[in-house]
Structures are given as structure tokens and as C-alpha cells.
N, C-alpha and C positions, 0 to 999 in steps of 0.2 A: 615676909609672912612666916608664921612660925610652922613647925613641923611636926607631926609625930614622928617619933623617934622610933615606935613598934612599927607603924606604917614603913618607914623609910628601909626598915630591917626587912619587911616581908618582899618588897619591890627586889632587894638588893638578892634575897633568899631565889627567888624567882627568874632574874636576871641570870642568877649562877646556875641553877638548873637548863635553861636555853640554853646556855654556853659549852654546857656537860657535853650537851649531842647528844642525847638520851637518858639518862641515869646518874645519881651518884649517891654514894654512902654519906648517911651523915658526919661520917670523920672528915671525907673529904671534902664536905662542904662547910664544916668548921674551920679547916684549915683553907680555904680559898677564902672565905669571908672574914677571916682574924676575930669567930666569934666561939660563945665557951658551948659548948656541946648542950648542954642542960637548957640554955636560951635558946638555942636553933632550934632544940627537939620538940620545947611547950609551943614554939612558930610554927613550926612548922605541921603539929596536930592539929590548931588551931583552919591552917590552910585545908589542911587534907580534910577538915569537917565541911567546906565550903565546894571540895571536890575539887579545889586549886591547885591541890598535889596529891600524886596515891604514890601507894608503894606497891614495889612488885613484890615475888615469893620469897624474894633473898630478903626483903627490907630494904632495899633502895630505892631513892625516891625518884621521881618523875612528873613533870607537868603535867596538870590533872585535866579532867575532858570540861570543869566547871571553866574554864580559861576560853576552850572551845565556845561556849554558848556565850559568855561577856563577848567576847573578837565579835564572834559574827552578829551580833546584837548591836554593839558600839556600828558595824560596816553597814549592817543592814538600814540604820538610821542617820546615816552620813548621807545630804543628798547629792553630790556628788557619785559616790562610791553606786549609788544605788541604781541615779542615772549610766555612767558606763560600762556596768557588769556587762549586759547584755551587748552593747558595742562590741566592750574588749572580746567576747566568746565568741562572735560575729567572726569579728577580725581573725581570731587565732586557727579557727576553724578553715577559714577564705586562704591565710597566707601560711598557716603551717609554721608560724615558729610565735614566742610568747610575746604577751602585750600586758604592758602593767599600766596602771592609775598611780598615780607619783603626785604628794602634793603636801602644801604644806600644814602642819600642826602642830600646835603649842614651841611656833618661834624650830621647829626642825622637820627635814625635808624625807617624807615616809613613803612609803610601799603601802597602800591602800586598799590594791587587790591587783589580780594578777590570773589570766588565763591561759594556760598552757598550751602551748602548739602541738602539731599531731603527731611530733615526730620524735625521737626516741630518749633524745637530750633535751634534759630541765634545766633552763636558765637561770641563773639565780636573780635576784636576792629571793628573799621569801618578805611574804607579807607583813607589813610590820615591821621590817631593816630600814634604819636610816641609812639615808641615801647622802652620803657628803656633798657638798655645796658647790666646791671645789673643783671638781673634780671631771663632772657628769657633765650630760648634756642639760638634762633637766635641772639640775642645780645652774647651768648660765641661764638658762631661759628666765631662773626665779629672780637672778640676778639682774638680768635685764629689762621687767616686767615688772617686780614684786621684791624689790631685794630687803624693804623691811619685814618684809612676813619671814626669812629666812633670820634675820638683825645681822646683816651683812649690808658696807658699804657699798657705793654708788656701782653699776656694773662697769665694769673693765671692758678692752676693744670687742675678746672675742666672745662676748655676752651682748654685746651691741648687733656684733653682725650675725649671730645666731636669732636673734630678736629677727632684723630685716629680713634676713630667708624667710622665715616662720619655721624652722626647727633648727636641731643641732645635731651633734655625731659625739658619737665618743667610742673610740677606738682601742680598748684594752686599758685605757687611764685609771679606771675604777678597779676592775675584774680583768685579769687577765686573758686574752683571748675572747674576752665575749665584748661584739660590737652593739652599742646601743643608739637607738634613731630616735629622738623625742621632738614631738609637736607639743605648745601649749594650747590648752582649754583657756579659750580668751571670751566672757560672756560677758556683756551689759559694762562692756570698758574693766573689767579685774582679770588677772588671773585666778582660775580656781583649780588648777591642777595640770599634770602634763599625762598624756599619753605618751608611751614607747613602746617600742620594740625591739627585745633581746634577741640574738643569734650568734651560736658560734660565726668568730669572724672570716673563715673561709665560705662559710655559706652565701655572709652577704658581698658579695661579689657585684660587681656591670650592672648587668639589668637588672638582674636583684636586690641590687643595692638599692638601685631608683625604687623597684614595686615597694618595696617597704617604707621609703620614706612616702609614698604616694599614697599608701594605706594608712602610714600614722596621723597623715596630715588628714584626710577623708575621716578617721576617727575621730580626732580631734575636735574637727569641724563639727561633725555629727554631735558629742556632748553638748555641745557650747551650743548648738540650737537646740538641743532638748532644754537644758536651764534657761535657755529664754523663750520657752513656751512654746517653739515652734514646730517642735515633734522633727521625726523623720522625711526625709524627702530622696 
């Protein structure tokens, strides 16, 4: 399929201001991009007219609040994303540490939305981070479920036996120190996405360990009878 080329430049433009962590000068986003100043700058106007990027007092730039309203626009009309919000806030509320929606799109394994626990640490990723394949809990589950939707070969052992429990674990593989619990959303025979639960991993400890894998699975379960019509119970 062919490409625009201005498209491809604005995406890559955009990508690099995420990556800033707040801010950059456009020198330094010429020199991260390998592009000539004069090109970035007419892109980069063009952005900030759309509210995709502003600049602060100095003239540096920043992802714009028009980004904000596309995100939650694209989530709010995901039916998925739309069914578990209210789960995940349920849950994070009930257990105290974060619950994300994890699923796949366009062939890669994303962050969908994400409710924060009540306690003083924010787990990562952020919404919107691929979520490697590899690596995750949720990425075996895709593997063992769903692994073309991922375009990943047949699933391996310990994607087989994450399937038969009905979740997985992952233990600082991804994220260092942060243990993740994931159940799939398994509706009308597909996967459509995985529920988890982030927590620094001293937290999830014994019992602990179990409440959260018993909440993501209880999650889980709960989507997956909202998309097949059958409401709460």
C-alpha cells in the first residue's frame, strides 16, 4: 500500500515528542529525526493548527490537548474498551492496585485503558504502550488463543499452560519489579482482549497473590458476559 510521505513525517514528528517526556526544541527534534529544520517547522505548524502540538513560553513543543480528544474518541468507540472501563474502575477501587484492558490491534498488542489503584504508586505502562508478545502474560494468552491476531507462530509450552489455568503471571520479565496477573476476555469462542493487574511485586505476595488472580479472572469473566449480552450478574 503506498504511503504519504508528509503523513509518515507527522506520525514519526509525534512519536518523538512522546518520547521527549514532555518538551523539545525543534533543533532537537531535527536532530532526533535526521530532518532539516525548515520541513519540521512548516509540520509541525501545520500540527499545532489541528491543536496536535502547542508550544510552551520558551517555543518548545509538546503534545497538543487535540490528541487528547482523537485517544478518547478512538476508546470511547472501541466496544470493548467501552464495555470494561467500568469493570476495570470496579476492580481498582475493590483491590487497590491497577487494572488495564490489553488487546490486540492492527496485528500489535496495546494498552486500551487502564484504572488506577488507590494507592500511591502508578503502574506502568500508560495507555496506548505496546505491550511486547513475548514477553507478558497477556502476550502468552494471545499466543495461545489468538496468536494470528498478534502474526505470531503457533503458541509455545508456557502459552499452552497459561491458556489451561485461564491466566498467566509475569514476574518483572517485562517491567522490572512490577508483577502482572492477566485473564483473557474469551466471548462467543474469540479472544477480544486480556484483563490484568499491575502491582509492585512485594505487594503481591500469598494471599495476595491469589485475591488478584481471583479479581482478574472475576473481570475478565464479567466483559466477556457483557459482549455476549448477558449483562452483570
Amino acid at each position: 500500500m503506498e504511503r504519504s510521505g508528509t503523513v509518515d513525517k507527522a506520525v514519526r514528528a509525534l512519536e518523538a515528542l512522546r518520547e521527549s517526556g514532555g518538551s523539545a526544541s525543534l533543533a532537537e527534534l531535527a536532530a532526533r529525526l535526521g530532518m532539516p529544520k525548515a520541513t519540521l517547522h512548516r509540520l509541525l505548524a501545520s500540527l499545532a493548527a489541528h491543536a496536535l502540538v502547542e508550544q510552551d513560553g520558551e517555543g518548545r513543543y509538546r503534545l497538543g490537548v487535540g490528541l487528547i480528544r482523537l485517544g478518547l474518541g478512538a476508546q470511547g468507540l472501541d466496544p470493548v474498551a467501552r464495555v470494561a472501563r467500568p469493570e476495570l474502575e470496579r476492580a481498582a477501587r475493590a483491590f487497590g492496585e491497577t487494572f488495564f484492558l490489553v488487546a490486540a490491534r492492527a496485528g500489535r498488542l496495546v494498552v486500551l485503558d487502564k484504572a488506577e489503584g488507590t494507592g500511591l504508586l502508578r503502574a506502568a505502562p500508560t495507555v496506548g504502550a505496546e505491550v511486547p508478545v513475548d514477553v507478558t502474560a497477556s502476550g502468552r494468552l494471545y499466543l495461545a488463543h489468538a496468536p494470528e491476531l498478534v502474526g505470531a507462530p503457533a503458541a509455545d509450552p508456557a502459552a499452552q499452560r497459561a491458556a489451561r489455568r485461564g491466566y498467566d503471571v509475569n514476574e518483572g520479565e517485562w517491567i522490572d519489579g512490577l508483577t502482572v496477573i492477566a485473564a483473557p476476555v474469551l466471548a462467543r469462542g474469540s479472544l477480544h482482549g486480556c484483563i490484568a493487574c499491575a502491582a509492585a511485586a512485594q505487594s503481591l505476595r500469598g494471599d495476595r497473590h491469589d485475591a488478584a488472580v481471583r479479581h482478574t479472572r472475576e473481570v475478565a469473566e464479567r466483559v466477556a458476559r457483557a459482549l455476549q449480552g448477558e449483562g452483570r450478574r
